[in-house]
TILUMTI-806728 format. One record per residue: x, y, z of N, C-alpha, C, O in turn. Coordinates in steps of 0.2 Angstrom, whole numbers, plus 5000, padded with zeros to 4 digits. Example, Ala and Ser with C-alpha at 12.3 -4.5 7.8 and 13.67 -1.06 7.14 Angstrom:
506649725039506249785039506649845039507149835042;506449895035506849955036506450005039506750065040;
REM end
This chain:
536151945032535651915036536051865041536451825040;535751885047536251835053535651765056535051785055;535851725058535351665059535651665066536151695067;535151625073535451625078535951585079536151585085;536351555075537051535075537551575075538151555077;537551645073537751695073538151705066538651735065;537851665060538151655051537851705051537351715054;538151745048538151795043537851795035538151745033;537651815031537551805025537451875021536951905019;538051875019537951945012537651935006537851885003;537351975004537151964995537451994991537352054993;537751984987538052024982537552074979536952074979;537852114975537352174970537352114965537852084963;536552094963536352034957536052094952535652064949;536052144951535852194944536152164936536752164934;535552154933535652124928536052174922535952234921;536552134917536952164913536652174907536052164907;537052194903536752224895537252154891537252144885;537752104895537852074891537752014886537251994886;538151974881537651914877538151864879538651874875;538251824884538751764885538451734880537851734878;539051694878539051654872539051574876539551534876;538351584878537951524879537851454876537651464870;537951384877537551354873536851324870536351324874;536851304864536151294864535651364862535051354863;535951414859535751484858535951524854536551524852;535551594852535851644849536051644842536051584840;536251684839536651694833537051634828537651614830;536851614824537151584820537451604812537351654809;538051544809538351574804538151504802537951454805;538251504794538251434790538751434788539151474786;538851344788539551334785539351294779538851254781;539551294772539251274769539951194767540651194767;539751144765540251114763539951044759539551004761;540451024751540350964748540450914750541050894749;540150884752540350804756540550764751540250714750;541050774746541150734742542050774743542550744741;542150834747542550864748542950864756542650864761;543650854756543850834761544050914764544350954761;543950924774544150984776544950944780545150894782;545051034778545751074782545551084788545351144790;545551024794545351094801545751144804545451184808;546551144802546851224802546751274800546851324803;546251244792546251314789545451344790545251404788;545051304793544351294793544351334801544051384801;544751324807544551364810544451434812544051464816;544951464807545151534807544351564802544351624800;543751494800543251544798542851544803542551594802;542851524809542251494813542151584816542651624817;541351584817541151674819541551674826541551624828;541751724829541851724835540951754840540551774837;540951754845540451754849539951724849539451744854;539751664844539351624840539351564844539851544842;539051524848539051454851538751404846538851354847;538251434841537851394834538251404830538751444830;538051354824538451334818537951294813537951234812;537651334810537151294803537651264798538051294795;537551204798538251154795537751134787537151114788;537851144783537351154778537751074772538251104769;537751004771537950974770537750954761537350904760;537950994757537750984752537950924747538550924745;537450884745537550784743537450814738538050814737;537250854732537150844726537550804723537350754720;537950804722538450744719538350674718538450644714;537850674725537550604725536750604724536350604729;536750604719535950614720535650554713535050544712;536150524712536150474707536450404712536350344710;536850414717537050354720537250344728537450394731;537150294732537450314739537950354738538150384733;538150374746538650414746539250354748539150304752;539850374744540250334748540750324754540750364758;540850304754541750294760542150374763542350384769;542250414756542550454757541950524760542050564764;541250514756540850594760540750534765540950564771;540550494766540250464773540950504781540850534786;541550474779542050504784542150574783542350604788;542150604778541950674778541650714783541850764786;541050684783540550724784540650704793540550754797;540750644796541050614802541550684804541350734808;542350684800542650734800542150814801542150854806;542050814799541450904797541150914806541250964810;540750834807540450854813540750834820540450864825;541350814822541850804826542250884826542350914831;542350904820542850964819542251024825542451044830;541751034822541151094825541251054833541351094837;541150994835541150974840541850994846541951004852;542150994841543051024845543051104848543151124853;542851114843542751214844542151234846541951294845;541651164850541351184856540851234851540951294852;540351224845539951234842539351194842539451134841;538751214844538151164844537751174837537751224834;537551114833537651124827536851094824536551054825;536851154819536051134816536351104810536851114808;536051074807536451004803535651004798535050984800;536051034790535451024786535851004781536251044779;535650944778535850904773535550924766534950924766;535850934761535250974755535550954748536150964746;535050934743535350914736535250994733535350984727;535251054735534951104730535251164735535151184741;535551194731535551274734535651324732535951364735;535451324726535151374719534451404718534351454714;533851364724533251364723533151324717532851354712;533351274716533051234711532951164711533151124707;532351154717532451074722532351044718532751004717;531851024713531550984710532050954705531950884705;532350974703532850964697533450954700533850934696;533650954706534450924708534150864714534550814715;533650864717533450784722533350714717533350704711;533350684721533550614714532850574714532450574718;532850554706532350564703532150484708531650454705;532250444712531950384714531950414721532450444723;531550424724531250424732531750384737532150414741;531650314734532050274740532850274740533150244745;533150314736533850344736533650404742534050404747;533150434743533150504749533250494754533450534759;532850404755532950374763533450354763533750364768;533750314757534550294760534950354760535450344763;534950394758535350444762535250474768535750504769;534850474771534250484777534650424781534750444786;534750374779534850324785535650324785535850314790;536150344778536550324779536950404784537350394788;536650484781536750504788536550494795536850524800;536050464796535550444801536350394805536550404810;536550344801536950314806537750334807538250304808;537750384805538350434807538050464815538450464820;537450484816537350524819537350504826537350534831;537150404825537150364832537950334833538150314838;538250334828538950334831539450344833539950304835;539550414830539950484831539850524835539250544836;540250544839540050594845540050654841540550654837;539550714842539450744841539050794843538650784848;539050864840538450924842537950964839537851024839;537650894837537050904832536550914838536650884843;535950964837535450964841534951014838534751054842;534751014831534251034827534550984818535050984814;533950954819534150904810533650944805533150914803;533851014803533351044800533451024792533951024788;532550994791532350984784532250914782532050874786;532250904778532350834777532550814771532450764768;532950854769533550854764533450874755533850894751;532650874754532150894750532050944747531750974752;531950984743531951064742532251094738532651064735;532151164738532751214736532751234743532451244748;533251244741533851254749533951204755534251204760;533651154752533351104757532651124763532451094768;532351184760531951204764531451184762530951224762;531151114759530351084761529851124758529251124760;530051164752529551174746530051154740530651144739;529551164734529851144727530151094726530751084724;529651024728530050954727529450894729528950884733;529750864724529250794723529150774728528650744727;529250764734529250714738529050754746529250734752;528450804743528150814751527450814750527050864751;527250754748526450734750526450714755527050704757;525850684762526050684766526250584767526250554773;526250554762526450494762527250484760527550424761;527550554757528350564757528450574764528650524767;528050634768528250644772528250604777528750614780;527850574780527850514785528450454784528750444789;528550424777529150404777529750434777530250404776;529750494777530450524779530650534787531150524790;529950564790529950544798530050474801530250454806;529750464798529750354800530550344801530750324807;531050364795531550354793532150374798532650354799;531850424801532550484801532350474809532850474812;531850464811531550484818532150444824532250464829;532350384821532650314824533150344826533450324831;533350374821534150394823534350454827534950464828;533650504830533750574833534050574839534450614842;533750474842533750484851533350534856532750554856;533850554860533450614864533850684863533650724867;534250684860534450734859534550784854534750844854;534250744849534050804842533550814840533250764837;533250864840532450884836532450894826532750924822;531950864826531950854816531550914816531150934821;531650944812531351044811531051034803531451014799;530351044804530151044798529851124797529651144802;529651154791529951214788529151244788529051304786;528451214790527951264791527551204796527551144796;527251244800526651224804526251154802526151094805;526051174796525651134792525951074790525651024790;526751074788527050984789527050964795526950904795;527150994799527050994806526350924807526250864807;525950984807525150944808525150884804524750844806;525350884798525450814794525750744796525550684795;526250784800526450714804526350694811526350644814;526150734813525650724822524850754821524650804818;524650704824523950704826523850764830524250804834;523050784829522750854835522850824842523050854847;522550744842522750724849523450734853523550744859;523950704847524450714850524950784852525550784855;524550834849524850894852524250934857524450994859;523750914858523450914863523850884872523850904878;523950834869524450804873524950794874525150754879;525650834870526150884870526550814866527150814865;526150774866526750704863526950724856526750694851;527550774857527850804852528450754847528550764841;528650694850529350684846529650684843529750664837;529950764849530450774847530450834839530950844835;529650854838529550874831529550944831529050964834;530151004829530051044831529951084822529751054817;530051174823530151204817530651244817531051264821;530451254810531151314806530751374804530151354803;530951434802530551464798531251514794531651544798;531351514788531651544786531151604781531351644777;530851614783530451674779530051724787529451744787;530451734793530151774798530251844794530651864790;529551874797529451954794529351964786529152014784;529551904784529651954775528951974772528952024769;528351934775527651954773527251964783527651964789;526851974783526351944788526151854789525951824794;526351834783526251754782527051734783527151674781;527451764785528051754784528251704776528551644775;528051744770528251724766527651644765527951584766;527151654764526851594765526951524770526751474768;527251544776527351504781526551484783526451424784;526151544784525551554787524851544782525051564777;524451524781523751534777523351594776523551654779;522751584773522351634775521551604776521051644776;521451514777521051494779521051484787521551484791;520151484791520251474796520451394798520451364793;520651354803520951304807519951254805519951194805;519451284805518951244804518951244798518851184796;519051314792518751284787519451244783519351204778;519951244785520651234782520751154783520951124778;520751114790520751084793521251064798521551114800;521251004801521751024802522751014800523151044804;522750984795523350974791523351024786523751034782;522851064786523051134781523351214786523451224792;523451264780523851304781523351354786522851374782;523351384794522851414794523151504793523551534790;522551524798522751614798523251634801523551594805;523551694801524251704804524051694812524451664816;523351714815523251734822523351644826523651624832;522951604822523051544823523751484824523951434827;523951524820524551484814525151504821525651474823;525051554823525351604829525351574834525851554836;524851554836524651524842524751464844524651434850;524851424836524951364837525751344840525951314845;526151394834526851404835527051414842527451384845;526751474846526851494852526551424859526751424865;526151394857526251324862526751274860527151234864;526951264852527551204852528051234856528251204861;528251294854528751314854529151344863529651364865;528551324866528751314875529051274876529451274881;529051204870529351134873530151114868530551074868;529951154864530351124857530851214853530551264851;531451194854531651264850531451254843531351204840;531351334842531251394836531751404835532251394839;531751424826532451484825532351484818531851454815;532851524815532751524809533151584803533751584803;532751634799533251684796532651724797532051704798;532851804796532251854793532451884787533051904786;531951894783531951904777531451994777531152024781;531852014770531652084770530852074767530652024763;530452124770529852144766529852194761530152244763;529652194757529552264751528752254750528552304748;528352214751527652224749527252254753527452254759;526952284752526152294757526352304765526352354768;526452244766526652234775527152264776527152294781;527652264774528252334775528352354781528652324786;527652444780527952464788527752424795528152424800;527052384795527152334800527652304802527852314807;527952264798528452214800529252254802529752224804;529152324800529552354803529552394809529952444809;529052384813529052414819529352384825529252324826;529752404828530052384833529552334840529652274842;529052364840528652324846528552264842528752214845;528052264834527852204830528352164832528352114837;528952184828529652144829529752084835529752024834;529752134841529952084848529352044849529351984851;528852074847527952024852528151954845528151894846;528251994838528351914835528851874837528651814837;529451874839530051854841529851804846530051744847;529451844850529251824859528851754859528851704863;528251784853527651714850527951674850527651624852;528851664845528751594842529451574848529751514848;529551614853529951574857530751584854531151544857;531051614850531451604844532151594850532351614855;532351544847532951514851533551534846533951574848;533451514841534151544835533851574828533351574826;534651624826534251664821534951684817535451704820;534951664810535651684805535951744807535651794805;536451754809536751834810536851854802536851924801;536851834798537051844790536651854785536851854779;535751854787535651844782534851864786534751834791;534451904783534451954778534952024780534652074782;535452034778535752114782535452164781535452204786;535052164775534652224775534152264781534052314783;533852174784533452194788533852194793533852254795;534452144798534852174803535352234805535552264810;535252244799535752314798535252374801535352414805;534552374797534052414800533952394806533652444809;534052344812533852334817534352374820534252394826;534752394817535552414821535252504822535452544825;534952484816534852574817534152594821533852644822;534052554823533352564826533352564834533652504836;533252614838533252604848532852574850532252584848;532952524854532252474859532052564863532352614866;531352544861531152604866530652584874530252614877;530952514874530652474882530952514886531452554885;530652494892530952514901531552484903531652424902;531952494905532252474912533452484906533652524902;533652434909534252434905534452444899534852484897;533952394894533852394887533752474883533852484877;533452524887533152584886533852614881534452614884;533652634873534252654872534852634866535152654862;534752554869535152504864534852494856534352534853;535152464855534852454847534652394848534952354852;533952394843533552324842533852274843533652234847;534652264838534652204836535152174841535352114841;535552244847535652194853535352164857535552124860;534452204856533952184860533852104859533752064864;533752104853533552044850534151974851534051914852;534751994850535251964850535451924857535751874857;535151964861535251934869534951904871535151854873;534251914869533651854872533351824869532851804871;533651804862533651744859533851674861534451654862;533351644862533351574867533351614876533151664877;533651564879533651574887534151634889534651634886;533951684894534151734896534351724905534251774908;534551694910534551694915534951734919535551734919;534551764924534751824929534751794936534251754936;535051804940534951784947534451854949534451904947;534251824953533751884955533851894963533851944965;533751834968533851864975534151794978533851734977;534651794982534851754986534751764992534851814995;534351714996534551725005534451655007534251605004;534751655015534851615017534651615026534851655030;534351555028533951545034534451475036534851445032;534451475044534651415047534151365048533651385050;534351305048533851255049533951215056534451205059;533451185058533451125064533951105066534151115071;534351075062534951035060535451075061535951035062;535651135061536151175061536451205055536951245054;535951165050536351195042536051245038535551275038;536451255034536251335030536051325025536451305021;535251325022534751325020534651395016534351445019;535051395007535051445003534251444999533851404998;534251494998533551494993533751534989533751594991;533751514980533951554976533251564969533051514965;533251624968532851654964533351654958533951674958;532951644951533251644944532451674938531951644937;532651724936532251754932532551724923533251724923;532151714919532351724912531851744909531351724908;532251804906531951874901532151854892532151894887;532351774892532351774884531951774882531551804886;531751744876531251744873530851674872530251664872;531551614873531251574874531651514882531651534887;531951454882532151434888532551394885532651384879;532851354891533351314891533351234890533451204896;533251204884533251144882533451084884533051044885;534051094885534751024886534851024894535051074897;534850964897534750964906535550994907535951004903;535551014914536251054916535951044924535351054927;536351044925536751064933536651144935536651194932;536751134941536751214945536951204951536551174954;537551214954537851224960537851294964537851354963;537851254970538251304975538951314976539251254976;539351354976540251334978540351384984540251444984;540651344988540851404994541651404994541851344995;542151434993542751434992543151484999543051545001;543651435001543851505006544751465007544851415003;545351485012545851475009546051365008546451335006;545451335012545651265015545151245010545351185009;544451255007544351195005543851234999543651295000;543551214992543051234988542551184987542651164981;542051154991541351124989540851164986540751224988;540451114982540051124976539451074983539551024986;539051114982538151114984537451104978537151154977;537351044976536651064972536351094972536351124978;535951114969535151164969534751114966534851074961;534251124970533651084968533351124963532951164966;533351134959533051174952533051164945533651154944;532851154942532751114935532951194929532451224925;533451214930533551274925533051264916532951314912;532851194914532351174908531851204911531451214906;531451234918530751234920530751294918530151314917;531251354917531151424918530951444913531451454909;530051464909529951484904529951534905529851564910;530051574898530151654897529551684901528951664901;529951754904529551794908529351764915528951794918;529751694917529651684925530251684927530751694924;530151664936530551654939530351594943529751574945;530951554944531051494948531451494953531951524952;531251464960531451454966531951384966531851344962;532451384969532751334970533051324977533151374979;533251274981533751264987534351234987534451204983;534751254992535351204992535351204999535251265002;535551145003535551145011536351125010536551075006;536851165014537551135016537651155023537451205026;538251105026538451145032538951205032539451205028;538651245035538851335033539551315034539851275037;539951375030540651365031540851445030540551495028;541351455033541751545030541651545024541551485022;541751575019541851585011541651635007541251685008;541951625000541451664997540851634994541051574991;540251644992539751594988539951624981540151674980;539751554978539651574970539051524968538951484972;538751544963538251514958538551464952539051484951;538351434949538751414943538251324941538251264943;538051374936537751324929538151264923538551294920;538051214922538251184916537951134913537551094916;538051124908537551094903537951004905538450984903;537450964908537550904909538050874905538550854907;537750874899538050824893538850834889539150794885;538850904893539950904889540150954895540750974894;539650984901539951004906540251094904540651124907;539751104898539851164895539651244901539151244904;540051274902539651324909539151364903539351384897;538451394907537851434908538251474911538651454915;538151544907538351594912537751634913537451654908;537651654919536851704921537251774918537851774917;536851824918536951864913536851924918536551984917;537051904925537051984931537852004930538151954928;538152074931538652084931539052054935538852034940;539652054931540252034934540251934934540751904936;539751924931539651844929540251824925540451864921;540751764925540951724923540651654920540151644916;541251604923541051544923540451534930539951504929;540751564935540451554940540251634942540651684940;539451634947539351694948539351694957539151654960;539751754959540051774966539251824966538951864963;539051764971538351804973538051814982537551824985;538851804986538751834993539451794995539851764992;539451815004539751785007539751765013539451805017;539851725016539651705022540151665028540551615028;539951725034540251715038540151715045539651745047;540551705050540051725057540451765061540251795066;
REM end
C-alpha cells in the first residue's frame, strides 16, 4: 500500500503453520518427582529435562517430614530444585505432597498445624527465591496430593490452608484446587459473580475418564446441591468454562473403561471438552493409553489441521495460540506511519503473564523497536485483537515480536516462517 508520501508498505504471506513453538506459560508437561530431604545433581538432572516442553510439574515429596519441620538441608534443596527448573527456562507447576502411593490419609501428619508450617515454610521460599513457579497445585494433602483421601478437607481445613498459603502467592502464582466444589468452598457466589477470583484457580487430574471426570462433577442440580456442593456435569461445565477465561486450566487424562467409553472417545466430544475448560496444560505422560489413541485418531475439522492427528491438534492449542492475521499501514497528519495489526488466537485458552509486543524496522544503519498498543492477555480464544504502533517511517524490513515482561522470554506467533521475531512486510518509498 503507498500513502501520499510515497511509502510503500508490503505484507508478508501471514498463513498460519501446523507448528507447536515452545512457548511459555503452556502446553505439554513432564513431572519431575523429587525427595526433599534428597540433594540434586544439576549436570545429571539436565539431561532428564523433556525437550520441546516449556512446563515442568515439579512434584515435591515431604513425606519424610511428616512428623517434623523440614530442615536446613530440604529447605535449600528444594531453593536448589526451583532455581535449577528456573535456569533451563522451565515454567513450573509446584505440587508439594506427603503421599504418592494413593495412600493420603496414612502418610499426612497426624497434627494439622504441622500442614500449615510446611505451607509457610514452603510459602517463604517462594517470596524469596527467584523463581518459575506459576501454578501451586494442591495443598499438599491427599493421595497424590490431589485433595481427596485425607483428614483435613472440611471446609474449615480448607480455609485455613488458603488463609495460609494465599500470602505468599503474590501476583504471580495461582493456588489450583482439584474440583469445582473446593473451589466454591473457598469463594463466595458473590465473589465469582464479580470475578474476584484470588488468584484461585483448578486442576483436574481425572479429564475424560468418566463424564464426571472421575467424580470431579455431581449428579445434583446447583439448587438442590447448593452452592458449595458437587453439581451436574452441564453446570459443573459452565462454571469451569467462566473461571477458566481468567485463570489457567490443566491437568492429566485419564482412560475410561466404563459406560461412558465411547463418548469420551470421540474426537469432536474431546476438543468441545478441552475448549470448555479453557485447558492451558496437560501431562504428556500420562494416561498413554489415551494419548497414544489420540495419535491414532485424524482431526476431521476444516482448514490446516484437516488430516493431522488429534493429539497434535490438541497439543498446539493448548493454552494461547497466536496468529498474525493482517498488517496495514496508513499515513497520518503528522507524517508518520500508522501500523495496524491484527492477532487471531485459535488455542483453547489465552495468555496469562503480561508481555510486550513490538514493532522492529531493521535496515543496514539502524534497528528500532516500536510498541503496539495491544494487551496480548485480552485475546480470548476464538478472537481477534487490533493493535497500533505509530513511528516515523523508515526503509526496512518490519518485524513483529512478542515477550513475556517478567524474564523477556520471546512469544513466538505461530504464522510460518516465525522465529524469535516475525518478518511481517517491508517498507519503503
Amino acid at each position: 500500500m503507498i500513502n501520499r508520501n510515497g511509502w510503500d508498505f508490503r505484507q508478508a504471506e501471514l498463513a498460519e503453520s501446523l507448528d507447536e513453538p515452545e512457548n511459555p506459560g503452556r502446553g505439554w508437561y513432564g513431572i519431575y518427582t523429587f525427595m526433599v530431604e534428597q540433594s540434586i545433581d544439576p549436570g545429571e538432572l539436565r539431561w532428564s529435562l523433556r525437550q520441546g516442553e516449556s512446563l515442568a510439574l515439579v512434584l515435591l515429596d515431604i513425606h519424610t517430614y511428616r512428623s517434623k519441620l523440614l530442615d536446613e538441608d530440604a529447605l535449600g534443596n528444594i531453593r536448589n530444585i526451583l532455581s535449577f527448573f528456573m535456569q533451563y527456562k522451565k515454567d513450573v507447576i509446584l505440587r508439594p505432597v506427603y503421599d504418592r502411593e494413593g495412600n493420603g490419609r496414612s502418610c499426612e501428619p497426624d497434627a494439622f498445624k504441622l500442614v500449615l508450617e510446611h505451607m509457610r515454610q514452603i510459602g517463604e521460599i517462594l517470596k524469596s527465591v527467584k523463581h518459575s513457579v506459576f501454578i501451586f497445585q494442591g495443598m499438599l494433602v491427599g493421595s497424590w496430593g490431589e485433595m481427596h483421601d485425607s483428614e483435613y478437607l472440611s471446609p474449615e481445613h480448607l480455609h485455613k490452608m488458603w488463609s495460609c498459603m494465599r500470602e505468599y502467592l503474590g501476583e504471580d502464582i495461582c493456588l489450583a484446587v482439584r474440583t469445582p466444589s473446593q473451589w466454591r468452598t473457598l469463594k463466595s457466589e458473590e465473589d465469582f459473580l464479580q470475578k474476584k477470583y484470588s488468584r484461585l484457580s483448578l486442576f483436574d487430574d481425572g479429564i475424560l475418564g468418566s463424564l464426571t471426570h472421575l467424580g470431579t462433577f455431581g449428579t445434583m442440580t446447583k439448587e438442590a446441591a447448593g452452592w458449595r456442593g458437587a453439581w451436574t456435569r452441564k453446570e459443573e461445565l459452565d462454571f469451569i468454562s467462566r473461571l477458566t477465561e481468567s485463570l489457567p486450566c490443566g491437568g492429566e487424562v485419564t482412560s475410561c473403561t466404563g459406560e461412558d467409553a465411547a463418548k469420551v472417545r470421540e474426537a469432536d466430544f474431546i476438543i468441545s471438552e478441552l475448549k470448555n475448560m479453557h485447558l492451558v496444560y496437560l501431562d504428556s505422560t500420562y494416561d498413554m493409553e489415551v494419548l497414544n489413541r489420540w495419535k491414532q485418531i485424524n482431526y476431521t475439522g476444516s482448514g490446516i489441521w484437516q488430516g493431522r492427528s488429534l493429539y497434535e491438534y490438541i497439543g498446539s492449542h493448548l493454552g494461547y495460540r497466536l496468529t498474525v492475521k493482517s498488517v496495514q499501514m496508513k499515513h497520518t497528519w503528522r507524517g508518520k506511519a500508522e501500523f495496524t495489526i491484527e492477532i487471531e488466537n485459535t488455542g483453547f485458552g489465552k495468555l496469562f503473564q503480561d508481555a510486550e509486543l513490538f514493532l522492529m524496522i531493521e535496515n543496514e544503519d539502524q534497528q528500532k523497536e516500536v510498541p503496539v498498543s495491544m494487551d496480548l492477555r485480552k485475546i480470548l480464544p476464538g478472537t481477534v485483537l487490533r493493535g497500533k504502533a505509530v513511528t516515523e517511517p523508515a526503509r526496512g524490513k518490519v518485524f513483529l515480536k512478542a515477550r513475556r515482561r517478567s524474564d523477556r522470554r520471546s512469544i513466538r506467533f505461530v504464522n510460518r516462517g516465525s522465529a524469535d521475531s516475525l518478518y511481517i512486510g517491508c517498507l519503503h518509498k
